[in-house]
N, C-alpha and C positions, 0 to 999 in steps of 0.2 A: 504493500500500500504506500507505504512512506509519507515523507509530510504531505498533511492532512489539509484540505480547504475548511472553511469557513461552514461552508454547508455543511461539511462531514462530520466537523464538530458537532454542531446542531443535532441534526441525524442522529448522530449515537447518542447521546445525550436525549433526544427525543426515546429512546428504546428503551433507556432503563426505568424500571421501576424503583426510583432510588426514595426510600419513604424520609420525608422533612415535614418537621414539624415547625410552624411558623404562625404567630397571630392568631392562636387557636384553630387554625388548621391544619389535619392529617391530610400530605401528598404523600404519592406513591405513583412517579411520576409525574409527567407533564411538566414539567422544571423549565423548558425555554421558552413557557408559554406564561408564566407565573408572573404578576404584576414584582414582584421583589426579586425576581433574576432574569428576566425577560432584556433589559437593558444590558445588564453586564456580559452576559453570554453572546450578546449582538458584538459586544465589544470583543470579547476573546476571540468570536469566528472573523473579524477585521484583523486582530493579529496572526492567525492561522493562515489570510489572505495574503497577509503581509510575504509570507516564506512564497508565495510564488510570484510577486511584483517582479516584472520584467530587472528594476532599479536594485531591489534588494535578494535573488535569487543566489547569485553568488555567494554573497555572506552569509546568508540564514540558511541555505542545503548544502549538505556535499553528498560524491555517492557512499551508500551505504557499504561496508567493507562483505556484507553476505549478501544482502540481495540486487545488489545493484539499483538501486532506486537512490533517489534525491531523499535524503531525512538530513532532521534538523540539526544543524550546527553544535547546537549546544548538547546533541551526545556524542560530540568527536572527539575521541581520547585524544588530548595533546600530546604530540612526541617533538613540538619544536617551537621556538619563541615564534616564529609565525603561528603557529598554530594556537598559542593562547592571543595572540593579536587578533586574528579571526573571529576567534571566542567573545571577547569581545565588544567586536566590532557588532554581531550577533545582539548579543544582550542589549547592547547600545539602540539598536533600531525597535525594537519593542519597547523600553522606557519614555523613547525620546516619544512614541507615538499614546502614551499614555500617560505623559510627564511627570515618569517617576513616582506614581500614584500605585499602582499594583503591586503587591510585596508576592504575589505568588503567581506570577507568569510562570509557563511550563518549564522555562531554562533553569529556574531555579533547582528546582527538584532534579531535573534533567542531569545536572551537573553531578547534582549527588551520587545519584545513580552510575553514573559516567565511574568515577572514583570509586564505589562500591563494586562494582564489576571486574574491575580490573588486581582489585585485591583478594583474590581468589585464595593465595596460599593462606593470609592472616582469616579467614572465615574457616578456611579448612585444619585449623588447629582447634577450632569447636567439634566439627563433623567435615569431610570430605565432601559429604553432600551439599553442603548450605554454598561449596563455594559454585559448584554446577547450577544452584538456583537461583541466583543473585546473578550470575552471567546471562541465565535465559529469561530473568524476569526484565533485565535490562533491555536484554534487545527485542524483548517482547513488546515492551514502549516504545522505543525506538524505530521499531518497523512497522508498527499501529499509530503513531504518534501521540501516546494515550497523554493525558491531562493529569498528572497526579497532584496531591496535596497532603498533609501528612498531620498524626497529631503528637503530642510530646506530652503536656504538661496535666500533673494528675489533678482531681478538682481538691479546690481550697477551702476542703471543711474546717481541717486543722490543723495549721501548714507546721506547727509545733511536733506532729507526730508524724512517722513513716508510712508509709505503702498499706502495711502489713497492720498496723496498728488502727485506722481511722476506718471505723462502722466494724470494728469484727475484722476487718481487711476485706471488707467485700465493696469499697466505694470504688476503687479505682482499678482499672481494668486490671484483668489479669487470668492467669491459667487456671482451668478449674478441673481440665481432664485430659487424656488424651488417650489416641486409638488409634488402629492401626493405618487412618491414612491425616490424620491431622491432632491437632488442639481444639480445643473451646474457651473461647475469653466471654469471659462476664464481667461488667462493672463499665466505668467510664472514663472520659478523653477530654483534656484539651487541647487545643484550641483550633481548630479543623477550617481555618480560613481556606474558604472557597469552597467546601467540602460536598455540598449541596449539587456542584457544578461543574463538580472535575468526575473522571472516571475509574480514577484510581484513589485505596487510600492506605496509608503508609503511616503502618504503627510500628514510629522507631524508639532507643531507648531517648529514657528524660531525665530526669535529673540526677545527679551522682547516686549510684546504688552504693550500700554501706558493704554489701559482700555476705552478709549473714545471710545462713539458710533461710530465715523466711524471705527474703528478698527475690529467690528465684521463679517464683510463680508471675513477679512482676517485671522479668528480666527476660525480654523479647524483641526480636525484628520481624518482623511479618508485612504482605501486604495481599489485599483485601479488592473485592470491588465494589463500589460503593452503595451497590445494590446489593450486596450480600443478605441473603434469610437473616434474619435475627437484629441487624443492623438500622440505625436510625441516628439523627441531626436534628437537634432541636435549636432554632435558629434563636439570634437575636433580634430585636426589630429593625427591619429594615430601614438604610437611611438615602433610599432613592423612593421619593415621595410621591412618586409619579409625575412631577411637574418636567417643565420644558427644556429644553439645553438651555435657552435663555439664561432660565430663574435660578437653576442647581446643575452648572458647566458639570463640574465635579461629580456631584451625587448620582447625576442621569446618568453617567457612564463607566463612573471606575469605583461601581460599593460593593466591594470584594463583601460575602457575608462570612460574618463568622460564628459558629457552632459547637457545643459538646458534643459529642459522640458516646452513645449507648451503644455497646456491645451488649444483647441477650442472649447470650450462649452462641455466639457465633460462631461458627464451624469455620476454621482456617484448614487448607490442607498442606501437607508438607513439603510438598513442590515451592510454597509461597513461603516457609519461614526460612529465614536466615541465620539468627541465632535462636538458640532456647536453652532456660536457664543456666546461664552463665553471666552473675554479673560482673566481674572483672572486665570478660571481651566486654559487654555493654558498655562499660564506662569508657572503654576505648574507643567505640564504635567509629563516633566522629573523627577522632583524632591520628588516630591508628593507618587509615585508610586514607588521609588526605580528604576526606568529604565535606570536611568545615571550610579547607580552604578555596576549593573550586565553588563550594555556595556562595563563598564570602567573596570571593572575584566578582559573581554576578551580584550580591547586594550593591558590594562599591560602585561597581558601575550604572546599576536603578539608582543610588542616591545621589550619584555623579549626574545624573541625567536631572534628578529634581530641584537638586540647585542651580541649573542650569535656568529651570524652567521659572525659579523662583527670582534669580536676577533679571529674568527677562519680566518677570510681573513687576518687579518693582521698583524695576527701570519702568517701564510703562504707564504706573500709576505717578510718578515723582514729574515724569516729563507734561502729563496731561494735566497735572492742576499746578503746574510751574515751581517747584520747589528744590529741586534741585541742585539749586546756587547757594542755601544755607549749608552752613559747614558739620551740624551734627544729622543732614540728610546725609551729607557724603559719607560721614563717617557710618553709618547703616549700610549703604552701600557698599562700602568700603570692607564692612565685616563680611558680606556674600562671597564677595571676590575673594579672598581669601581663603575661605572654606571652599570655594570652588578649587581654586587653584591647589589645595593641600590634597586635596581629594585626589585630582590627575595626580598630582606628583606622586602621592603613596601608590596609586593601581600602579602607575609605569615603573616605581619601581619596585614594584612586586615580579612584577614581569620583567625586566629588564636582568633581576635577583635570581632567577627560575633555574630549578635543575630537578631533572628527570627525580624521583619519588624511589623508593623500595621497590614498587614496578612497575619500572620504566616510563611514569606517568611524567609529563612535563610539567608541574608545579609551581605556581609562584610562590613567591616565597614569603614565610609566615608572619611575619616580623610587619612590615610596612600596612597587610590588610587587618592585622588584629587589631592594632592601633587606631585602623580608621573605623571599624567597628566598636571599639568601645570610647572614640570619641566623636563620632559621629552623633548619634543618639542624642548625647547632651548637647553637641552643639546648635542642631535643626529644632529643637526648642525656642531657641531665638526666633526662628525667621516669622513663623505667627504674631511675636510679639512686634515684631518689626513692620510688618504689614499694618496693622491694630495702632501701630502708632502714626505709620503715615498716613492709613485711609482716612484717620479717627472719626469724627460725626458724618464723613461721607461714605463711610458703610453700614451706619445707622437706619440711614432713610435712604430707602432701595425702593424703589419702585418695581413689579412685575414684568414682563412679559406683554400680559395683559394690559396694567395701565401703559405700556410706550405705544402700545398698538392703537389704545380705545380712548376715552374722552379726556385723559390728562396730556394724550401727546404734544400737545402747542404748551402746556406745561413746563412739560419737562423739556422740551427742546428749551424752551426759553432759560430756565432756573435752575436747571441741570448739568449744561453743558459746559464744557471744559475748557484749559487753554487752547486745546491742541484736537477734543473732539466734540462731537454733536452731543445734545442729549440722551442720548438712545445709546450713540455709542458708550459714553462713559461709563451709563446704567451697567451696560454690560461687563465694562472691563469692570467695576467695580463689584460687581455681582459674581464674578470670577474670584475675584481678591475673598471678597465676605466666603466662599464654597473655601478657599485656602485655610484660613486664619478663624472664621466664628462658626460656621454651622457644626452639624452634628458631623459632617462628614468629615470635617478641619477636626473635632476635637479627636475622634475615631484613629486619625491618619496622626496625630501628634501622639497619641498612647502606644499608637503601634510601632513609630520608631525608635520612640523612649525601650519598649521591652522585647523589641525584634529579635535580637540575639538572648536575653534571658536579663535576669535581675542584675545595672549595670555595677551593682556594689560586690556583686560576686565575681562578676567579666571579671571586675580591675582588682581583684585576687589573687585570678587565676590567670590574670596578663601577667603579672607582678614576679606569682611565682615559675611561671614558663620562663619569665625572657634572662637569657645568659647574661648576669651584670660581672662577674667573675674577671672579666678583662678592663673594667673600668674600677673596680674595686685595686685589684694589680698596681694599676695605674699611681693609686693614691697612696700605695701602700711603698714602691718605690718611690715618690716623690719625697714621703714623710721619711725615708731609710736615707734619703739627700743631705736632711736635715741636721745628721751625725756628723757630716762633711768640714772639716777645718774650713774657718775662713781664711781667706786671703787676706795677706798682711796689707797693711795701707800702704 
């Protein structure tokens, strides 16, 4: 099949029976037909379109190494700094076309996968088997171009106790059986963004396991389809409100939903697990296999793409009601650019740093993307604040869609308009800024890069205790060894 169109997405997605619970209603399919995911799936099959654009085919397919078909870039094992270049470049044209707004485009996962597949021997120190399954599951997406999505985080009845401890140990998913062609998990998941909408679901490990025998019931890789018997997503409220591109730029087209995940005795079969009870390898999972890093290529490069998109907003809102000659606008400005430019600098030299992995994978290197990861998060907190501060009372009073169209228009053309635009137009760009920085879909998008990578007082623990200081420490300790040195006579 290989990369997938736009329709085809739809299509299958129309097939399944994926049962979501939303707003008091039980689905069991029909999902691209759904007032709360009807938009956003119009959007994922325009970036499925995207991989066949005359403009953008190169970058986003190459052929497939088995079947010879065109699939997506973003499952091509790098073996060479061009080839993370490509990578990419890849990633780059779907952010920039959703600017930097989607945390779960298919590359993401894709990537994972990518690096999970290739480390065949570290899974096969579990079982020989899991490594044979994690290679056919990969290219099982790969040649199907499936959608995956994944969950990680257990729920937070009582984040003071373990797995095994919170309800009896039956709140959070886990193993309750097994037989001779799989497992059964019972209990629940967070946080399944997108879950509703993708095809695949991918229960990987989550938070550090302690290693004690009760732990192994909750010490799993598996993945699933997201119509599985027993399986269900109970949504949050949705925050594409059905209004216009106009009114909610944002919300109309990129509200990723996000969901718990009920496992009811869900039958996994053993072709689909990768690890089982073993929390050691779990806690490696990520690490182990290089799969954080090739994720984290593609975040840097989405958040590269949305500071992009956010200098360009705020250039645009600065020029159109004239303020950009004060010196603490520039200085706002001034902070974007910045983080823009920090952002390049760290991916290239990520890349630039790269050397082939344990096997043979071409890896950038860990050092420059960790760093932007755990100082990314807190730095794009600002830029909402930053918006909020230039628009101020002129994102207050917005006017509709409706009123630019109906009896306020000589209005708002008159009372409204800009240095630089009409009334209508401003409405607009302003009504873009408001979707950025105040709606529900701005506060949604600021929480989710605050804890994208996980809690960031733990990240900067575990930045802290990864990174080699050993050679700078040296450093000071020969310097202070100087200090014993005779001086020199006058």
């Amino acid at each position: 099949m290989g990369a997938r169109t736009g329709q085809e997405y739809l299509d299958r997605l129309s097939s399944l029976k994926t049962t979501v619970q939303i707003g008091g209603e039980t689905l069991e399919g029909g999902i691209p037909d759904h007032p709360a995911f009807r938009n956003l799936t119009r959007t994922y099959a325009r970036l499925y379109d995207l991989q066949h654009a005359p403009e953008h085919r190169d970058v986003m397919t190459y052929e497939s190494p088995t079947s010879g078909e065109r699939v997506g870039t973003s499952f091509m094992v790098p073996r060479t700094h061009e080839d993370l270049v490509k990578r990419r470049e890849a990633f780059k044209v779907w952010a920039d076309d959703s600017l930097g707004t989607l945390g779960r485009t298919g590359d993401y996962l894709n990537s994972c996968l990518m690096a999970l597949s290739e480390a065949g021997d570290w899974f096969a120190q579990a079982d020989p088997a899991f490594a044979g399954n994690i290679k056919r599951y990969y290219e099982m997406v790969r040649e199907q171009d499936l959608l995956t999505t994944h969950t990680l985080i257990p729920p937070q009845a009582n984040r003071s106790q373990g797995a095994g401890q919170q309800m009896g140990g039956k709140l959070t998913a886990h193993i309750v059986s097994e037989d001779d062609n799989g497992i059964v998990v019972r209990g629940a998941r967070l946080l399944a963004t997108i879950g509703p909408t993708a095809d695949e679901l991918l229960v990987f490990p989550s938070t550090v396991l302690k290693g004690n025998p009760e732990d192994a019931p909750y010490s799993f890789a598996f993945a699933i389809n997201c119509d599985a018997p027993g399986l269900r997503f109970i949504c949050r409220e949705s925050m594409d409100h059905g209004r216009s591109h106009f009114d909610h730029p944002l919300g109309s087209r990129f509200e990723e939903m996000d969901a718990v995940v009920v496992f009811d005795d869900v039958h996994v079969p053993y072709e689909r697990c990768f690890l089982l009870g073993n929390p050691q390898m779990c806690n490696g999972f990520y690490a182990e296999t290089s799969a954080a890093v090739h994720m984290t290529h593609q975040v840097t490069t989405r958040t590269m793409a949305k500071t992009e998109y956010l200098l360009g907003l705020i250039s645009c809102m600065t020029e159109a009601i004239g303020i950009e000659q004060f010196p603490h606008v520039q200085a706002d400005i001034a902070e974007v650019i910045v983080t823009l430019e920090q952002s390049r600098a760290l991916v290239r030299a990520a890349e630039a740093d790269a050397a082939p992995n344990a096997y043979g994978v071409m890896t950038p290197r860990w050092e420059p993307l960790n760093a932007n990861r755990n100082w990314y998060p807190k730095t794009y907190q600002r830029f909402p604040e930053i918006l909020r501060k230039l628009g101020a009372s002129g994102l207050m009073a917005l006017p509709t869609e409706a009123d630019v169209e109906g009896a306020a228009h000589d209005d708002i053309e008159a009372y409204l308009q800009s240095a630089t635009l009409t009334g209508a137009e401003r409405v607009r760009l302003f009504r873009l800024a408001w979707d950025t920085c105040i709606s529900a879909f701005a506060g949604r998008q600021t929480l989710y890069e605050y804890y994208f990578f996980g809690d960031p007082v733990r990240m900067a623990g575990a930045f802290v205790n990864s990174y080699d200081r050993e050679p700078y420490k040296a450093r000071v300790r020969e310097f202070l060894a100087r200090a014993d040195e005779p001086v020199a006579a006058a």
